[in-house]
C-alpha positions as CSV (number, residue, x, y, z in Angstrom):
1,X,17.1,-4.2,8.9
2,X,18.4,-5.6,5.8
3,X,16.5,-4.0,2.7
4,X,16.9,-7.4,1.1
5,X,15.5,-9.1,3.7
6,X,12.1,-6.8,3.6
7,X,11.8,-7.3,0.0
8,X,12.1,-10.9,0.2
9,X,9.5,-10.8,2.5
10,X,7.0,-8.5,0.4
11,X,7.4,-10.6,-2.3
12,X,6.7,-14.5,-0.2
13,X,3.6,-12.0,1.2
14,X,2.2,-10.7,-2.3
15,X,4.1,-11.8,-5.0
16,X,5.2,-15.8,-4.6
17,X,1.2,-17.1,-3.9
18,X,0.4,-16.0,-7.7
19,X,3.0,-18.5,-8.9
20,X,0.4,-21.4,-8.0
21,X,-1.9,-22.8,-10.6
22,X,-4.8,-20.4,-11.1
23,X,-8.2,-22.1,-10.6
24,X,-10.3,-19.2,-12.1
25,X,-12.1,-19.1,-8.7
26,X,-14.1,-15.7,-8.2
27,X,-14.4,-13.6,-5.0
28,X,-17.7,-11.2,-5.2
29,X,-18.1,-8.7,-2.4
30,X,-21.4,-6.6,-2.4
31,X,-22.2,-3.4,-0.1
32,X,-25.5,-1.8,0.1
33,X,-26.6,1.1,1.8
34,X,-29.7,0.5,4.6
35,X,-32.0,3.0,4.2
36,X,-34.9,4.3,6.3
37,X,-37.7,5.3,4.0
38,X,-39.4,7.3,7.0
39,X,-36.5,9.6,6.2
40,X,-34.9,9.2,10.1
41,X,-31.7,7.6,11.1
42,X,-31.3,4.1,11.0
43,X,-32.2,2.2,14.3
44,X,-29.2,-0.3,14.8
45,X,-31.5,-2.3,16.9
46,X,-33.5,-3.1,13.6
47,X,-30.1,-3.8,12.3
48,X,-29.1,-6.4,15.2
49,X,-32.4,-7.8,15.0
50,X,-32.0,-8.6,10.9
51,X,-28.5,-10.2,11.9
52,X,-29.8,-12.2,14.0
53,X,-32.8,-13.5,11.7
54,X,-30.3,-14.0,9.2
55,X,-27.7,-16.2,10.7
56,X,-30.6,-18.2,12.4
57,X,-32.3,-18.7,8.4
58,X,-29.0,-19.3,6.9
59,X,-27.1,-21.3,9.5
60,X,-24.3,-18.6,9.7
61,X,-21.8,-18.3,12.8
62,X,-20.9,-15.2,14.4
63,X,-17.4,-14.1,13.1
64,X,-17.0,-10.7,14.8
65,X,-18.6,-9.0,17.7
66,X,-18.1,-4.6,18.2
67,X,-17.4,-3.9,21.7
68,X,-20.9,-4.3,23.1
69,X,-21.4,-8.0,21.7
70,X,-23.3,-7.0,18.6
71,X,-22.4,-8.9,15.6
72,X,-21.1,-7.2,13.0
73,X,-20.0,-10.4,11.3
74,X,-21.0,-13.8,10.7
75,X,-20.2,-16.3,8.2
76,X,-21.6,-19.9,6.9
77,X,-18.6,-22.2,7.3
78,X,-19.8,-24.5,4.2
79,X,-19.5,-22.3,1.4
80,X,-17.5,-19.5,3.1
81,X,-20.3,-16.7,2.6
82,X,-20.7,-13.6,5.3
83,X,-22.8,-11.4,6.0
84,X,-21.5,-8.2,7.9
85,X,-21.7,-4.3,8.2
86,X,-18.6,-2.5,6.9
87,X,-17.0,0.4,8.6
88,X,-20.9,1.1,10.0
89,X,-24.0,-0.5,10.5
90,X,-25.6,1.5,7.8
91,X,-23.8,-0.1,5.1
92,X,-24.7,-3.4,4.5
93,X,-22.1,-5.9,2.8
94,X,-22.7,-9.5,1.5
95,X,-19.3,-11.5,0.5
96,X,-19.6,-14.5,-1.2
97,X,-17.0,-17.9,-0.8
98,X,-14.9,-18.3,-3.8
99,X,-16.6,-20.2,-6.9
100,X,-16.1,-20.9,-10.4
101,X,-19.6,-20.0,-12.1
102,X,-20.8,-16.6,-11.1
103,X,-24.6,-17.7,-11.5
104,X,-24.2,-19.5,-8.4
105,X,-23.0,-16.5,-6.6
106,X,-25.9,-14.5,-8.0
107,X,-28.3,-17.6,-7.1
108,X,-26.9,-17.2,-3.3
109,X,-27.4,-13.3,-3.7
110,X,-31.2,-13.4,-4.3
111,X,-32.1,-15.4,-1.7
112,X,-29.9,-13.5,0.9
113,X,-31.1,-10.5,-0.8
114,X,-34.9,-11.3,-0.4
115,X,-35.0,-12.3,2.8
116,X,-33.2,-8.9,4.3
117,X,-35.7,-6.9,2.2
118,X,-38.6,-9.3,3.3
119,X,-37.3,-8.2,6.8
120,X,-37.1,-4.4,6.1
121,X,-40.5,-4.6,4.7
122,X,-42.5,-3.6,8.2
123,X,-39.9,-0.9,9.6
124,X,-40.1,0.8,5.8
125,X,-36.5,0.2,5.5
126,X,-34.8,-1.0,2.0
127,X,-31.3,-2.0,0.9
128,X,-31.0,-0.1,-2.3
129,X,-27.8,-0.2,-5.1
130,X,-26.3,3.3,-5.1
131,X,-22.2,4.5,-3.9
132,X,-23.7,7.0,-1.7
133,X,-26.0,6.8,0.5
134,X,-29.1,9.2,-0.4
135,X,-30.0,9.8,3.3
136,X,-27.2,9.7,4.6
137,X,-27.8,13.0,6.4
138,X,-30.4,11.5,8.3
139,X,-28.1,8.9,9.4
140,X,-25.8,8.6,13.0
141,X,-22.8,8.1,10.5
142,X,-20.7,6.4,13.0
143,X,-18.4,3.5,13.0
144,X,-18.6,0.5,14.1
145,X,-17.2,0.3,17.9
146,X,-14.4,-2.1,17.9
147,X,-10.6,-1.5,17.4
148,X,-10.7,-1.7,14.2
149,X,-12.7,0.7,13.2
150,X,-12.7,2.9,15.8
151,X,-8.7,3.4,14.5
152,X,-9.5,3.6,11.0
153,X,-12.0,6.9,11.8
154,X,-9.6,8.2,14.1
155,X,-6.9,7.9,11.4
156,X,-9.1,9.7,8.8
157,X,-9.5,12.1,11.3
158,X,-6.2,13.2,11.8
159,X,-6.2,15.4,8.9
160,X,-6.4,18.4,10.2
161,X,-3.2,17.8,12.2
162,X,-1.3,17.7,8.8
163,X,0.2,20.9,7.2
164,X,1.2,19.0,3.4
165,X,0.1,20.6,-0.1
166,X,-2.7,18.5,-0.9
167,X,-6.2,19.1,-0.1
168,X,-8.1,17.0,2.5
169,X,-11.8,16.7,2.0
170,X,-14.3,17.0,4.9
171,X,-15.8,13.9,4.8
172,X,-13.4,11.7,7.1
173,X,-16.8,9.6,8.4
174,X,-17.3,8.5,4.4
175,X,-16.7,5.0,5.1
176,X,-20.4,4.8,6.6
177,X,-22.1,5.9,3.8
178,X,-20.2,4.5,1.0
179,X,-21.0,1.3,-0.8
180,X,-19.0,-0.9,-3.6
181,X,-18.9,-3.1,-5.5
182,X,-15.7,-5.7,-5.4
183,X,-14.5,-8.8,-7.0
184,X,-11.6,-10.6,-6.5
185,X,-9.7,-12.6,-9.5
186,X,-7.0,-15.2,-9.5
187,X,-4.4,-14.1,-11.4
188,X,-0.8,-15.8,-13.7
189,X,2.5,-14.8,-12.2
190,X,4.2,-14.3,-15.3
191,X,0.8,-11.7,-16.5
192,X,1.2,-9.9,-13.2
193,X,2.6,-6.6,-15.3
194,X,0.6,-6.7,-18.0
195,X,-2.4,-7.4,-16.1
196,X,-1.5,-4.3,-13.7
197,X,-0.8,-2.3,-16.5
198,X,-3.3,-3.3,-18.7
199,X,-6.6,-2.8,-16.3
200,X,-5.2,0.4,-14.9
201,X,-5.9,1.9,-18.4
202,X,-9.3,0.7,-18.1
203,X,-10.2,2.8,-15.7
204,X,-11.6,5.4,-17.7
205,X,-13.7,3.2,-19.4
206,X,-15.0,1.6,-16.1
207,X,-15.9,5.3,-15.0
208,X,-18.3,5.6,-18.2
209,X,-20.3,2.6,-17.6
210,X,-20.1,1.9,-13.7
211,X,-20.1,5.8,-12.6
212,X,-22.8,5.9,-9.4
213,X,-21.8,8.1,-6.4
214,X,-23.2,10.9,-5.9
215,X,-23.4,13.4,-3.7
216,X,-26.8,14.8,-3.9
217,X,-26.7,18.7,-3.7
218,X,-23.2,18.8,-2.8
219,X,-20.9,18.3,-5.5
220,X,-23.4,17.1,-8.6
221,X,-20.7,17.2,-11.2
222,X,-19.0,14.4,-9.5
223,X,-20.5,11.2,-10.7
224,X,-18.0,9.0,-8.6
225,X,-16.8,10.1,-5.6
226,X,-15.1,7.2,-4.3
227,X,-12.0,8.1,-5.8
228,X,-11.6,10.9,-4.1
229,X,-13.4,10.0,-0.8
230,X,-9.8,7.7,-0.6
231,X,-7.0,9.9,-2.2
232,X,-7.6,13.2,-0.4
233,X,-8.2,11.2,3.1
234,X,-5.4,10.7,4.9
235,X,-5.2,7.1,2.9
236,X,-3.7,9.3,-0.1
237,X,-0.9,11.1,1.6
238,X,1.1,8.8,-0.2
239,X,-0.6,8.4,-3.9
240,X,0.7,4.9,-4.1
241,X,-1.2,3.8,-1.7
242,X,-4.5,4.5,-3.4
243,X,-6.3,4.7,-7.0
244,X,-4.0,4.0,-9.8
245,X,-0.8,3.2,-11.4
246,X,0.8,6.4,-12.7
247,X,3.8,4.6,-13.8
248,X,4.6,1.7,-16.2
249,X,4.9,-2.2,-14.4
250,X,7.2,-3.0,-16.6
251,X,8.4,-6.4,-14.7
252,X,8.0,-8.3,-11.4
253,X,10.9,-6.4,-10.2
254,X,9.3,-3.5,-10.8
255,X,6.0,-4.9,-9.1
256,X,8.0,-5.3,-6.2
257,X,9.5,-1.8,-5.7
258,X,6.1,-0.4,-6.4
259,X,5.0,-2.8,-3.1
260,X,8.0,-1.1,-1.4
261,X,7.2,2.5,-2.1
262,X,3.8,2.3,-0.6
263,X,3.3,3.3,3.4
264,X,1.7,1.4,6.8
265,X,-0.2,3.1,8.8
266,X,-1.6,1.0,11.6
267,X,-0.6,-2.0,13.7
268,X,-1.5,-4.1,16.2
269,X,0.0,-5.0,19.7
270,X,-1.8,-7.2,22.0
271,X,-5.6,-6.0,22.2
272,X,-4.4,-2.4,20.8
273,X,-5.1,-1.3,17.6
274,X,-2.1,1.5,16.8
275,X,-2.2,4.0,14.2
276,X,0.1,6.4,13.6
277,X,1.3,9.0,10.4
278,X,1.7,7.1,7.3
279,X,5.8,5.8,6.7
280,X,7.0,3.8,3.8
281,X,7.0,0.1,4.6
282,X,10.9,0.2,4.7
283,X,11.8,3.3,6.4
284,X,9.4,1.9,8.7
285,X,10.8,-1.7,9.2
286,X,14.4,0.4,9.7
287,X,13.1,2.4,12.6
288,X,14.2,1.4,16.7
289,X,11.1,2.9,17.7
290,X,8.0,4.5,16.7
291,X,5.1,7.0,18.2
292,X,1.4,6.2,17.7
293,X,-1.6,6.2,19.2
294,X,-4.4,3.6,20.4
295,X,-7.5,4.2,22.5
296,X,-8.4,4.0,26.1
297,X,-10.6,4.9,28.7
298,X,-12.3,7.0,26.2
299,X,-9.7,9.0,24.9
300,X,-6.2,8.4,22.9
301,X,-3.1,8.2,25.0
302,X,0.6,7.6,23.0
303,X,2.5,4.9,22.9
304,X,6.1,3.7,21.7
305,X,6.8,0.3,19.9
306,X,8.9,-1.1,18.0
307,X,8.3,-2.3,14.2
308,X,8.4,-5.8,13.7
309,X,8.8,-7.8,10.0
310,X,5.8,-9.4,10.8
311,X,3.9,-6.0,10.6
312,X,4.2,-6.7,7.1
313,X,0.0,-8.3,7.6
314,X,-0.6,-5.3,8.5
315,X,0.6,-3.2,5.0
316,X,-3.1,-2.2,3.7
317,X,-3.5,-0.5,-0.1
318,X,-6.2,0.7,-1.5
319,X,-5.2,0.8,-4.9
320,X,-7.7,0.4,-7.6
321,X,-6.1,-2.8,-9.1
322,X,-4.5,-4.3,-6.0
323,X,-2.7,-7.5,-5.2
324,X,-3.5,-9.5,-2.3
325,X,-1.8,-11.9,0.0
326,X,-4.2,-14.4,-1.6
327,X,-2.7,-14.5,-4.9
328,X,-5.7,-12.7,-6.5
329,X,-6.2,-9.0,-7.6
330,X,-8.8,-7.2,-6.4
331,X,-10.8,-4.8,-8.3
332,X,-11.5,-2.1,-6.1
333,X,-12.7,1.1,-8.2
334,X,-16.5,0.3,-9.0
335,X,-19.3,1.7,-6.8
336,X,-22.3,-0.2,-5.6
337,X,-24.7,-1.1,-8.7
338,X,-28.4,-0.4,-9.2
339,X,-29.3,-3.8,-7.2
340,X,-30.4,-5.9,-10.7
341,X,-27.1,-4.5,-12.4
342,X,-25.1,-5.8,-9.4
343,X,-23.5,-8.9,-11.6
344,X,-22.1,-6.7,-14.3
345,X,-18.9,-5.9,-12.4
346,X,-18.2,-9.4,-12.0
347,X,-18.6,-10.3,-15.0
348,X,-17.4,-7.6,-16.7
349,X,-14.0,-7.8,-14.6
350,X,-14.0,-12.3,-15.3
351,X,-14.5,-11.8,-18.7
352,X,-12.0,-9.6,-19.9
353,X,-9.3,-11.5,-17.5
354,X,-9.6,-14.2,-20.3
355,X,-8.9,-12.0,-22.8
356,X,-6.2,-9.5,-21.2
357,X,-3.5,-9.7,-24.1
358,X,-6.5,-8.6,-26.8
359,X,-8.1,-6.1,-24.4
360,X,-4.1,-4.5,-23.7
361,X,-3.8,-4.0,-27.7
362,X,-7.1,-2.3,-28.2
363,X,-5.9,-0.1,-25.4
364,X,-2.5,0.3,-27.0
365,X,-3.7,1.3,-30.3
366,X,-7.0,3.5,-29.0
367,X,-7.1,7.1,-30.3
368,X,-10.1,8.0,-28.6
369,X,-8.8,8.3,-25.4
370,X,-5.4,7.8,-25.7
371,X,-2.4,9.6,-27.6
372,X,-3.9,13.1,-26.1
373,X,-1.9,14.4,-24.1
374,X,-3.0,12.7,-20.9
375,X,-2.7,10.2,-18.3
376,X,-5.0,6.8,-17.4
377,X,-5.1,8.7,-14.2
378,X,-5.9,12.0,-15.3
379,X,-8.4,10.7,-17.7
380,X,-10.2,8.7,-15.1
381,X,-10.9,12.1,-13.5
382,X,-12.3,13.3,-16.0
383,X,-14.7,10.3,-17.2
384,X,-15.9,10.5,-13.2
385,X,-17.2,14.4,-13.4
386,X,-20.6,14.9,-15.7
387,X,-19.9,15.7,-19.6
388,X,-17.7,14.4,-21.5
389,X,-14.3,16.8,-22.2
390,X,-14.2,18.5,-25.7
391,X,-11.4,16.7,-27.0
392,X,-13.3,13.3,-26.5
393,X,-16.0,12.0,-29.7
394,X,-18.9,11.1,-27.6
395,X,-20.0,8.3,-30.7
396,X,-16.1,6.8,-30.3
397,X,-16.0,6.5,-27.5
398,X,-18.9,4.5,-26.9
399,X,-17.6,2.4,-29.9
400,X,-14.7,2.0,-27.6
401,X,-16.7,0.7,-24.7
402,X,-18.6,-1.7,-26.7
403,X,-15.2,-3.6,-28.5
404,X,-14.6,-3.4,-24.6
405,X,-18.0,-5.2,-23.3
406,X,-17.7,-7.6,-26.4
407,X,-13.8,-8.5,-25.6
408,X,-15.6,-9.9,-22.2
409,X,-18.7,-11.2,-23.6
410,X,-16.2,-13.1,-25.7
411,X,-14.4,-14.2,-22.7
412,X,-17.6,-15.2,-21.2
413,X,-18.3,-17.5,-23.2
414,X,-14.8,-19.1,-23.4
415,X,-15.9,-19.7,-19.7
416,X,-18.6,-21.5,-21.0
417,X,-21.2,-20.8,-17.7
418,X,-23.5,-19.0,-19.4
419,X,-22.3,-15.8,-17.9
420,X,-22.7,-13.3,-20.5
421,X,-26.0,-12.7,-19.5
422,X,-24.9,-10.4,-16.7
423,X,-23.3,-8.1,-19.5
424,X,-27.0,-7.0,-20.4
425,X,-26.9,-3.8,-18.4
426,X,-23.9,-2.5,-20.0
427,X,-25.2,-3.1,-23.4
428,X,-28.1,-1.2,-22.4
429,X,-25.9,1.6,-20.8
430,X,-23.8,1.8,-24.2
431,X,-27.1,2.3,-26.4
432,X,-28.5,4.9,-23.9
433,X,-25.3,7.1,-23.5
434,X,-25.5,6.6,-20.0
435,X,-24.8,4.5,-16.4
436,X,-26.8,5.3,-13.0
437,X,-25.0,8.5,-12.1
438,X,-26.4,10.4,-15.0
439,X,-30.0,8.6,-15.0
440,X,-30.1,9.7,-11.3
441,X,-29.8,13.5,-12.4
442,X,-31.8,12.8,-15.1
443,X,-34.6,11.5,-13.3
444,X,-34.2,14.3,-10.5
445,X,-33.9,16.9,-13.1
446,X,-37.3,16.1,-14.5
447,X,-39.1,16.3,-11.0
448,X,-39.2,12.7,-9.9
449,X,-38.9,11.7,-6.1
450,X,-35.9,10.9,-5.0
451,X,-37.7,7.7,-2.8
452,X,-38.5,6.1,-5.9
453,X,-35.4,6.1,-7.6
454,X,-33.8,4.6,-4.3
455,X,-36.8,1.5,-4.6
456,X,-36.0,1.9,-8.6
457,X,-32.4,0.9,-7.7
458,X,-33.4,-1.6,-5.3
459,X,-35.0,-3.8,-7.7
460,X,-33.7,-7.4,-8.5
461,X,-35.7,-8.5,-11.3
462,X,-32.9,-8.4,-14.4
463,X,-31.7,-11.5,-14.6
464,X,-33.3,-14.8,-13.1
């Protein structure tokens, strides 16, 4: 196939819908990790059951069934909300329609959120606001049984079959006891680079302040391990496919080739779900045939097809800053929030967009951080692990964070919604030196119960 033709096509899937008018709409996706107090596995039946109390409360319709007709999705066709259970039906996740005012997202929130907890109350389950889920060990940390998943944990899976120098982690089944915290932003065609650019090198500053997966007794000098839960799966045998931008986007052209150099993994013929070892997008398109795998009858049989341009739906990045076919960019790198906090990465994300020229200069001219010696990636991986490197003025950079929280306050209020309000956690994290990570160790370090931190972080009573 033409290599033009596959780029033209990248760029009509992920590049031409930012060239429409933005709207400042704002996509806010929520997961939550179901917990069982009584310190056993979640019962999915209790799950089902909530599901079905919800949708009947809330007017939703079903929007996806697994393979045993359980709804694992269902959605209220007015205002575009769902409810569903992602990758497992441990992990809670509540995505909201698109709106301009992210107080009426939050309103929407509260209500869902009370009623699930309101249902939880007699099995002595919770929803609770941390990355990891804190029982996860108690848990039957399986996917969700449809095609979809049941393809992406095979896929995981599949790294012990590779022989490449990088390190795979154990934990292929992390997608069911994972939680984040997403947003989604329209964003200008002609800021596309500096937008990239720009909130790629924020990332170290978003580690400081949002920093809350853990896990506990495990790896405890990891305060975030999302990041690499997804680079050293089988997600990150091609690092352009995940986390961040280790290169300058220095124009839509460039944009575009960086689309190009990421990989496909999985597509889908008829009712099969296919996966098969990662290939760049256009090797892949060039190919006659290809081998993968789906599942049948129990077990995984090969099969040969043959790529398609359409398969181009089925390109999937998980990049920390990453473009969608909806003309948005979604922010991707934050875990699930102490449940009261959960509006701070919205806001904090909406905020700064307004202000992205001002917030790329202080990042251009920063000292504190910057002009060492190092990377935005490589100083994300520090800023994720506990303590701060010795090179790095704990005081500065703090001072750093705060011009950063004020540049979106500032924004904010440009907005004119009121929404600075949600900031209030981050101001409190800045004066405290801290973010939930470090207040989890804290609190477990000075004897405290693990059970009441996860109720702790299960509050919603910051903002009304």
């Amino acid at each position: 196939m033409d290599n033009k033709i596959i780029l033209e096509k990248l760029y009509e899937r992920y590049i031409a819908p930012t060239r429409r008018k933005p709207k400042d709409y704002i996509g806010v996706e929520i997961e939550m990790p179901i917990i069982n107090l009584n310190k056993k596995a979640v019962d999915f039946k209790i799950v089902h059951s909530l599901t079905r109390a919800f949708m009947k409360r809330f007017f939703f319709e079903p929007s996806g069934y697994d393979d045993y007709g359980n709804i694992y999705a269902a959605e209220n066709t007015i205002n575009g909300d769902i409810l569903s259970y992602d990758c497992s039906y441990n992990n809670l996740e509540l995505s909201f329609g698109r709106e301009r005012n992210i107080s009426e997202i939050h309103k929407r929130f509260g209500i869902y959120y009370n009623f699930i907890q309101e249902f939880f109350k007699p099995y002595n389950y919770t929803l609770t606001g941390m990355g990891i889920n804190p029982y996860r060990k108690y848990n039957r940390n399986i996917p969700i049984e449809n095609g979809r998943y049941r393809m992406l944990f095979h896929h995981l899976g599949t790294y012990k079959n590779y022989k490449l120098p990088m390190y795979f982690h154990k934990y292929s089944d992390f997608g069911t006891f994972s939680s984040a915290s997403q947003v989604q932003l329209d964003v200008e065609y002609n800021k596309l680079p500096l937008t990239i650019n720009t909130f790629s090198k924020l990332e170290p500053i978003k580690a400081l302040l949002f920093n809350n997966s853990v896990l506990i007794g495990e790896n405890d000098e990891l305060h975030c391990c999302r990041d690499m839960f997804w680079e050293n799966s089988t997600h990150g045998i091609n690092p352009h496919n995940i986390g961040m931008y280790e290169c300058e986007i220095g124009s839509i052209d460039d944009l575009l080739s960086y689309i190009a150099s990421t990989s496909i993994y999985c597509v889908e013929r008829g009712d099969k779900y296919i996966n098969f070892t990662p290939i760049n997008i256009v090797e892949y398109l060039n190919s006659d045939k290809l081998e993968g795998e789906y599942f049948s009858d129990g077990g995984y049989k090969k099969i040969e097809f043959t790529p398609s341009i359409d398969d181009i739906k089925y390109l999937r990045t998980f990049k920390f800053e990453d473009l969608t076919f909806r003309g948005t960019i979604e922010f991707r790198s934050v875990c699930a929030q102490p449940v009261s906090d959960s509006f701070s990465v919205a806001a904090f994300h909406t905020g700064l967009m307004k202000r992205t020229e001002e917030l790329a200069e202080i990042l251009e001219k920063d000292k504190v951080l910057y002009h060492n010696g190092y990377t935005s990636g490589e100083l994300r991986k520090l800023l994720v692990r506990s303590g701060l490197p010795s090179f790095i003025n704990e005081n500065e950079l703090y001072g750093l964070a705060e011009r950063i929280v004020n540049l979106s306050r500032d924004g904010l209020r440009q907005r004119g919604f009121g929404e600075e309000k949600f900031l209030a956690p981050l101001y409190e994290r800045i004066k405290n030196r801290t973010n939930p990570a470090k207040t989890l160790f804290e609190r477990l370090n000075s004897g405290e119960d693990l059970e009441e931190i996860i109720k702790d972080y299960a509050k919603i009573n910051r903002v009304g």
